[in-house]
KEGUBA-614389 format. One line per 2 residues: their letters; for each residue x negated, y, z negated of C-alpha. Coordinates in nm, 4 decimals, decimal comma, padded with zeros to 6 digits. Example, Ala and Ser with C-alpha at 12.3 -4.5 7.8 and 13.67 -1.06 7.14 Angstrom:
as> -01,2300:-00,4500:-00,7800 | -01,3670:-00,1060:-00,7140
# end
This chain:
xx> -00,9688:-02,2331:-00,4303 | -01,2797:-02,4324:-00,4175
xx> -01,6069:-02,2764:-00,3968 | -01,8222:-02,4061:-00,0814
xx> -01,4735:-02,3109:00,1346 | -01,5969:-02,2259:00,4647
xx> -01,3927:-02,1775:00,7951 | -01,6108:-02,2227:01,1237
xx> -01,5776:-02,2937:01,4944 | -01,5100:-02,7189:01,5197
xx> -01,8183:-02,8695:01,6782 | -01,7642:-03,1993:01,8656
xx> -01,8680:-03,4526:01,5937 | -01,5236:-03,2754:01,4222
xx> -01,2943:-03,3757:01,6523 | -01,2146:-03,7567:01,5377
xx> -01,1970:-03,6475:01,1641 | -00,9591:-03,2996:01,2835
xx> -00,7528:-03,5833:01,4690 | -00,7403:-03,8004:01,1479
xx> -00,6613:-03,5437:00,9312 | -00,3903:-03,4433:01,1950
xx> -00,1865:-03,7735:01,1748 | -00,2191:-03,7443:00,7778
xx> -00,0422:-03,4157:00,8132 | 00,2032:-03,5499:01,0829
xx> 00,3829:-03,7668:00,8112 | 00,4438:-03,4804:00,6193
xx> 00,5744:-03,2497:00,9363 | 00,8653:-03,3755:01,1249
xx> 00,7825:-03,1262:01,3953 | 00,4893:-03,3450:01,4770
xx> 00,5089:-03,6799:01,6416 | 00,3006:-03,9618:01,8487
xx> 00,3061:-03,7527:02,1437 | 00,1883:-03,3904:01,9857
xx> -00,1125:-03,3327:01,8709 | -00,3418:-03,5404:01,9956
xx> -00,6833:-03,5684:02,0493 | -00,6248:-03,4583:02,4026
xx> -00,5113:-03,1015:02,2579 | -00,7651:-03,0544:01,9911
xx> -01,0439:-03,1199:02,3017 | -00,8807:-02,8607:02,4972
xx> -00,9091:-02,5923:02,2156 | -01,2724:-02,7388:02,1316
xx> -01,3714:-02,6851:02,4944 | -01,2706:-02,3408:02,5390
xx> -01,4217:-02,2290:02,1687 | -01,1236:-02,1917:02,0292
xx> -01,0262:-02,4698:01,8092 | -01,1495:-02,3622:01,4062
xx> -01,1763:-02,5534:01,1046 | -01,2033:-02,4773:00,7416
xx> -01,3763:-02,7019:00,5087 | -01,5028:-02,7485:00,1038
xx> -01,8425:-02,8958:00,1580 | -01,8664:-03,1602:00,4412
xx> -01,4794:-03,2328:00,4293 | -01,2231:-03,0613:00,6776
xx> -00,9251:-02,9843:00,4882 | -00,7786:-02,7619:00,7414
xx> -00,7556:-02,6198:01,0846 | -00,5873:-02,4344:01,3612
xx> -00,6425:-02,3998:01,7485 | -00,5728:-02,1163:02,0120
xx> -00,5074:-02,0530:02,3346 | -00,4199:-01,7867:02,6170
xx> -00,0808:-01,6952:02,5522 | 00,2021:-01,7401:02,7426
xx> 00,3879:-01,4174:02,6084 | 00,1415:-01,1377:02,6354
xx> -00,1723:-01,0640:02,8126 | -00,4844:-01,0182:02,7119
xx> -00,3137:-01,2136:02,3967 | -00,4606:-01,5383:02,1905
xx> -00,1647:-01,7606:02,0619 | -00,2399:-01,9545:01,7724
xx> -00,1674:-02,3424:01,7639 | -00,1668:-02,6277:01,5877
xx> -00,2142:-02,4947:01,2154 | -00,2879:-02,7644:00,9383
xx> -00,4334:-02,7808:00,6174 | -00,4013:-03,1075:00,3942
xx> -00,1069:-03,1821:00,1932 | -00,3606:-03,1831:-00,1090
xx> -00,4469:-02,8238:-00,0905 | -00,1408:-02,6679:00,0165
xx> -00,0419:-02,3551:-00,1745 | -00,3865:-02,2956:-00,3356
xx> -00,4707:-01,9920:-00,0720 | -00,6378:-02,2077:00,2055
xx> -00,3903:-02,1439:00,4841 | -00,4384:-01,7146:00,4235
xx> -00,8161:-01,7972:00,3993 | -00,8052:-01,9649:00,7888
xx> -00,5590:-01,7469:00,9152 | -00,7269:-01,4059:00,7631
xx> -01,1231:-01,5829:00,8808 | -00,9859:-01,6644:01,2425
xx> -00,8513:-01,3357:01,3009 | -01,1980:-01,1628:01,1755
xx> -01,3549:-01,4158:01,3948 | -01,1168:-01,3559:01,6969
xx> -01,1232:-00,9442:01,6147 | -01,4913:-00,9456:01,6236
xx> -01,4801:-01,0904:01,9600 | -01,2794:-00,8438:02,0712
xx> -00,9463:-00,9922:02,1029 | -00,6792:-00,7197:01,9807
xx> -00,3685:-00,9057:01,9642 | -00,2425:-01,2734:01,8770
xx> 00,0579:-01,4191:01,8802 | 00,2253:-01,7530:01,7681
xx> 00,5594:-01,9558:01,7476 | 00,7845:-02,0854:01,4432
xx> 01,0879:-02,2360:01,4384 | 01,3954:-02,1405:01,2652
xx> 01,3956:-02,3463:00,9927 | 01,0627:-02,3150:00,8639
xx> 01,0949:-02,1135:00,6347 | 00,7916:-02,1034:00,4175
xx> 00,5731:-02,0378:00,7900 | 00,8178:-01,7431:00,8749
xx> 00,7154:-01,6419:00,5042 | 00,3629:-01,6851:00,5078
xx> 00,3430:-01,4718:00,8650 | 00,5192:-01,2076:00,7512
xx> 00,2680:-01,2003:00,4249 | 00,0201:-01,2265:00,6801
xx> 00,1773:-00,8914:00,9140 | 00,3185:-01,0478:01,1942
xx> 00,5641:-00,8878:01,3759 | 00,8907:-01,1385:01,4386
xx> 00,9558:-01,0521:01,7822 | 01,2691:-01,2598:01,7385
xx> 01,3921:-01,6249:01,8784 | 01,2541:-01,7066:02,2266
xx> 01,3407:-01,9949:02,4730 | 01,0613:-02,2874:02,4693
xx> 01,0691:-02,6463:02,6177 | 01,1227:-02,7707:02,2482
xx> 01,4614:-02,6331:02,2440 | 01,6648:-02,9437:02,2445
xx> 01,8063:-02,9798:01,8662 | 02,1125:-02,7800:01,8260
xx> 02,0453:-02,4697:01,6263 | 01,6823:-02,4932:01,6483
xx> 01,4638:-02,2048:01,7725 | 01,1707:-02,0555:01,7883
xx> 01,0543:-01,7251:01,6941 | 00,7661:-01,5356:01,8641
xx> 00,5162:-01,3299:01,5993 | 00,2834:-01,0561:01,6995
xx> -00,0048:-00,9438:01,5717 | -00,2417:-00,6053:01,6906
xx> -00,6183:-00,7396:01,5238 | -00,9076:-00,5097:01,5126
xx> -01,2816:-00,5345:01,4213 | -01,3871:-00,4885:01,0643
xx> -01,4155:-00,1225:00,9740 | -01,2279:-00,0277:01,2786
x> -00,8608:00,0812:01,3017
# end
């Protein structure tokens, strides 16, 4: 990794270069399409405080969204994770994930959650690197391809220095 990394809460003058950076990523992700994400869902995340980013000196390289989960209470899921095609598999995906959850911890959130599907493989790899707990597959309104499915992953987080 580069030094200067940095992983921060997006501010709004981020949200056209997150978008751009988004449809870069969406050619390389099939999941992705015209219709999801947009700008409309990056906003969303931005407004409630919960959309991050993770930078090397003024560029954004990378960045992933939450929002109140649909699974569990009291719960964040975590959304819309990207980092550039150019830095994949050089550690910046564990550095967002492990600087949100500090973030998110500190703040006193204790458990997030998120979804993969089936065939992603190298996510359903990284999470379970990362400790989440495959809760196993789950019905969701993107269940249209035949054997496609998602998983649900759990995660308890707690504050630094606390157990």
């Amino acid at each position: 990794m580069e030094q200067g990394s940095n992983v921060r809460r997006a501010q709004e003058k981020d949200l056209l270069e997150i978008v751009k950076l988004c449809e870069f990523v969406k050619k390389t992700y099939p999941l992705w399409n015209e219709y999801y994400p947009i700008y409309d869902n990056f906003f969303e995340d931005y407004q409630k405080n919960l959309l991050f980013i993770l930078t090397i000196g003024e560029e954004i390289i990378g960045s992933i969204g939450a929002e109140k989960s649909d699974w569990h209470e009291n719960t964040l899921t975590l959304h819309m994770f990207m980092v550039h095609p150019d830095y994949r598999n050089q550690g910046y995906g564990a550095l967002i994930f492990q600087e949100v959850e500090k973030i998110l911890a500190d703040e006193g959130w204790k458990r997030l959650d998120l979804l993969v599907r089936n065939d992603n493989l190298k996510a359903i790899k990284m999470y379970d690197k990362f400790h989440y707990q495959n809760l196993g597959a789950v019905k969701t309104p993107w269940d249209f391809e035949e054997g496609k499915f998602y998983f649900l992953f759990v995660k308890k987080i707690t504050q630094i220095g606390k157990n």
